[in-house]
C-alpha positions in Angstrom: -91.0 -68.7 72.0 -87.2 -68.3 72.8 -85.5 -69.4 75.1 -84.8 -66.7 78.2 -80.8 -65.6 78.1 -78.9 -67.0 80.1 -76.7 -64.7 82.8 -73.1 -64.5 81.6 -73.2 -66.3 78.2 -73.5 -63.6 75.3 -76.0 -64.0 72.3 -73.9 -64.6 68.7 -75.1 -61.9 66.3 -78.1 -63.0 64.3 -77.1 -64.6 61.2 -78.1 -61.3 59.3 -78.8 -57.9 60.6 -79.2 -54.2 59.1 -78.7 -51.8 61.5 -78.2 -48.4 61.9 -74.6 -47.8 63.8 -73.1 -44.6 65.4 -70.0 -43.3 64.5 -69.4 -45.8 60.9 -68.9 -43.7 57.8 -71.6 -43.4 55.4 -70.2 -45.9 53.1 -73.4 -46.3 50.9 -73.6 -41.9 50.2 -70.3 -42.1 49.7 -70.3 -45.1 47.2 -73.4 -43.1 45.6 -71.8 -39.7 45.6 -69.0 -41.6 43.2 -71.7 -43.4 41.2 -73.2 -40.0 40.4 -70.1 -38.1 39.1 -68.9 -41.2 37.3 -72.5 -41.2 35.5 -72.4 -37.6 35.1 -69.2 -37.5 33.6 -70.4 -39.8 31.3 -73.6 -38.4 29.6 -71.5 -34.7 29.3 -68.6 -36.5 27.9 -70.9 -38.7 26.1 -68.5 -41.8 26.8 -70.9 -44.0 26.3 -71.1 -43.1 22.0 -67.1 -43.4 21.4 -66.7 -45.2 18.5 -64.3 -47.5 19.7 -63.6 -49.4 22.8 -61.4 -48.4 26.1 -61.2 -52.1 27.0 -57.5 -53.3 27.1 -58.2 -57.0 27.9 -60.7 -56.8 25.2 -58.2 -55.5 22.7 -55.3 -57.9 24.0 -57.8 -61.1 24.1 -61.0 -60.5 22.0 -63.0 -61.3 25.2 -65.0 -58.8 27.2 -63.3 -58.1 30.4 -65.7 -58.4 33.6 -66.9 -54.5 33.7 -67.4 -54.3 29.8 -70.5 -52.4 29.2 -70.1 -50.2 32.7 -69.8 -47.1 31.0 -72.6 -47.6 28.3 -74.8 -48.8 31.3 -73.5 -45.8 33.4 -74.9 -43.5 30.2 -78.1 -45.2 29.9 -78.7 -44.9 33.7 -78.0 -41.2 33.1 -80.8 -41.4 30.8 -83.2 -43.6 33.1 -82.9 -46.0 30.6 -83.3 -49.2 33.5 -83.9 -51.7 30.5 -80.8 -50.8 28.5 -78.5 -50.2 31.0 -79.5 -53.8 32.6 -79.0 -54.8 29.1 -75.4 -52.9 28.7 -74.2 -54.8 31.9 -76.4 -56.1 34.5 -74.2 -56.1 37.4 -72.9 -52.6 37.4 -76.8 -51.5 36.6 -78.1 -53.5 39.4 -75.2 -51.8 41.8 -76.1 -48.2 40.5 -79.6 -48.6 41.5 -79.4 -50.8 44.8 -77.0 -47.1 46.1 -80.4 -45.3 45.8 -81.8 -46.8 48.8 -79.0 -46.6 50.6 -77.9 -43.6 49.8 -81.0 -42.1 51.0 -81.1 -44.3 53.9 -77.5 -43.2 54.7 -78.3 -39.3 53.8 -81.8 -39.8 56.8 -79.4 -41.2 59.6 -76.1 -38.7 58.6 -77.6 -35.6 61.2 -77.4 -38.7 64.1 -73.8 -39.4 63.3 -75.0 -42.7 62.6 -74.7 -45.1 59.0 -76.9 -47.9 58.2 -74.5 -51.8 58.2 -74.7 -55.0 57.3 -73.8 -57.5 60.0 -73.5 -60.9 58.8 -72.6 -63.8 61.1 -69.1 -66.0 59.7 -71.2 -68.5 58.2 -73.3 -65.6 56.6 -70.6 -64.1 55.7 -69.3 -67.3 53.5 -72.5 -67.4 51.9 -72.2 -64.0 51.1 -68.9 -64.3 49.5 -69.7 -67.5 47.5 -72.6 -66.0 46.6 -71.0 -62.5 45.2 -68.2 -64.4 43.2 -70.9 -66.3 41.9 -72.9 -63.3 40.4 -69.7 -61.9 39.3 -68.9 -65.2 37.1 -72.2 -65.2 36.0 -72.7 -62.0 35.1 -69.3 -62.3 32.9 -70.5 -65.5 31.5 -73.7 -63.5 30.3 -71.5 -60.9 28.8 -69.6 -63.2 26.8 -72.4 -64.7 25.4 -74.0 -61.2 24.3 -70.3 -60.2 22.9 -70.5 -57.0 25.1 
């Protein structure tokens, strides 16, 4: 049981919260509505078959730069190849696909004039960024090793 509020002392924000907030732009449609173009662009460009690579700091350094593979992953998601593009890069596949739901979710609240968000306390917050940079290394570490 929790302890009853006390008069005059406000509550922190609980250490994570999704909620669905009035007048906050619908970040995760837009973000979505960009994911879609790029990946349609793509598969009718067919981007994702040039025979050579785009990558500058691949060309300048040999090593795959942090987004290598976005585009091919980008064309197999066009394809609903989940397997490949997770294979391509599994970052920017992972990102495509976690837009669905909120997307959607962002689309359902829109006619409310309200946007679903992510409230994370400071110490969330830290963890949060820790933890994203963390993914980020590791997903480049994993494209090195697979020469991507």
């Amino acid at each position: 049981m929790s302890a009853p509020a006390i008069p005059g002392v406000e509550r922190g924000p609980a250490p994570i919260s999704l909620r669905a907030r009035t007048g906050r732009a619908p970040l995760g449609a837009i973000l979505a509505a960009c994911a879609l173009a790029a990946t349609t662009l793509v598969s009718v460009l067919h981007l994702d078959r040039l025979p050579f690579s785009l990558c500058v700091f691949k060309a300048l350094t040999g090593w795959p730069c942090m987004t290598c593979g976005a585009t091919r992953a980008l064309g197999r998601l066009a394809h609903f190849d989940v397997a490949g593009a997770l294979a391509m890069n599994p970052l920017v596949a992972a990102g495509a696909l976690v837009l669905v739901p909120w997307a959607a979710a962002d689309l359902a609240l829109l006619p409310t004039g309200r946007a679903v968000s992510l409230q994370l306390s400071p110490a969330g917050a830290r963890v949060a960024r820790v933890a994203a940079v963390a993914t980020v290394l590791l997903n480049w570490a994993w494209l090195v090793a697979m020469g991507r």
